[in-house]
C-alpha positions in Angstrom: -5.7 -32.2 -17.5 -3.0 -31.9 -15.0 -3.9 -30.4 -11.3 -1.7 -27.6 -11.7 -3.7 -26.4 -14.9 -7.1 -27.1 -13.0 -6.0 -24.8 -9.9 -4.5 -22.4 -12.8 -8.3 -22.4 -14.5 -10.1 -22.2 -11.5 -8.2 -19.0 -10.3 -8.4 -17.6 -13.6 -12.1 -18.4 -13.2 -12.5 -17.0 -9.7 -10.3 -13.4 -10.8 -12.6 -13.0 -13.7 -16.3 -13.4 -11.8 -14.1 -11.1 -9.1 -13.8 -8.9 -12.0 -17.4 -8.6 -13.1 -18.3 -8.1 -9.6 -19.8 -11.7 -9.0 -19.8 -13.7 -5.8 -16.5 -15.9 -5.9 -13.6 -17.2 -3.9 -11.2 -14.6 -4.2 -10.0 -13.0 -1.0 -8.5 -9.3 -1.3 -5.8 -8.4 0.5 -6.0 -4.4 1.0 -4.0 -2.2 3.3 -5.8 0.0 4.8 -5.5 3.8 4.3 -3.1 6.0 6.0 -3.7 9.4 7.8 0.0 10.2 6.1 0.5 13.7 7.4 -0.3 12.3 11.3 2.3 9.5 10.5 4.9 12.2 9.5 4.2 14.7 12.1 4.4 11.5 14.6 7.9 11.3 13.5 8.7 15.0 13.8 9.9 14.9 10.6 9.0 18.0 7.8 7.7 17.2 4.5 11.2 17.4 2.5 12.7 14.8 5.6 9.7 12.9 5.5 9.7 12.6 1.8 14.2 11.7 1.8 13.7 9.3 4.1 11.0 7.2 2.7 11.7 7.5 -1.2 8.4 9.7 -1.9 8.6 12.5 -4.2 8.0 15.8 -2.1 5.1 16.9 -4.5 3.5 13.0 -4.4 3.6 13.5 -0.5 2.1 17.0 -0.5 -1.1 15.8 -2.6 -1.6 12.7 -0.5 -1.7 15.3 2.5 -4.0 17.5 0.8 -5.9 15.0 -0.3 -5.9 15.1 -4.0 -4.4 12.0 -4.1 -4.3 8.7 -1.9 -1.6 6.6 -1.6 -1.9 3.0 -3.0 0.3 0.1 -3.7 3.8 -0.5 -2.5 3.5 3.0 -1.4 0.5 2.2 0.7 2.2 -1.0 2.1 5.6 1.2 3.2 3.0 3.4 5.1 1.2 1.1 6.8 4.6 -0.2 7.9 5.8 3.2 8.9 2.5 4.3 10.8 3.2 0.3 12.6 7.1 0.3 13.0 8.8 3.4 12.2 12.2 2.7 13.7 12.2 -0.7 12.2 11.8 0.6 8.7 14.1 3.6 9.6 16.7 0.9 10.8 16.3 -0.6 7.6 16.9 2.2 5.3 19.3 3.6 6.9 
């Protein structure tokens, strides 16, 4: 077997007893969760701004808010990014 397929098998391995909840190697990289209304009112901005400026879809916005919902993902990442840098990723988008 070549080295690449054994480090391909052993993460495969790894992901899987992750998976089933077992002890194993894998490391999780999770952003932590945003208080998004606090990071928009920080920025003065009101919901429909808020919402233009970063790509979110007003009513996705409103339930994270209220909520209902919680943001995860990419969309977790951006926030994180906006509650650290906000003129950076304004800067950027603009």
């Amino acid at each position: 077997m070549s080295k690449a397929f054994e480090k391909i098998s052993s993460g495969l391995k790894e992901s899987i007893a992750h998976a089933q909840g077992k002890v194993s190697g894998v490391v999780v990289h999770k952003p932590k969760q945003v208080d998004v209304a606090q990071v928009r009112q920080s920025l003065g901005l009101t919901q429909t701004e808020f919402a233009s400026k970063f790509g979110i879809s007003l009513g996705t916005l409103r339930h994270w808010e209220r909520g209902d919902r919680t943001p995860n993902g990419p969309a977790l990442a951006l926030l994180n990014v906006v509650a650290k840098e906000p003129k950076a990723v304004l800067r950027a988008l603009a």
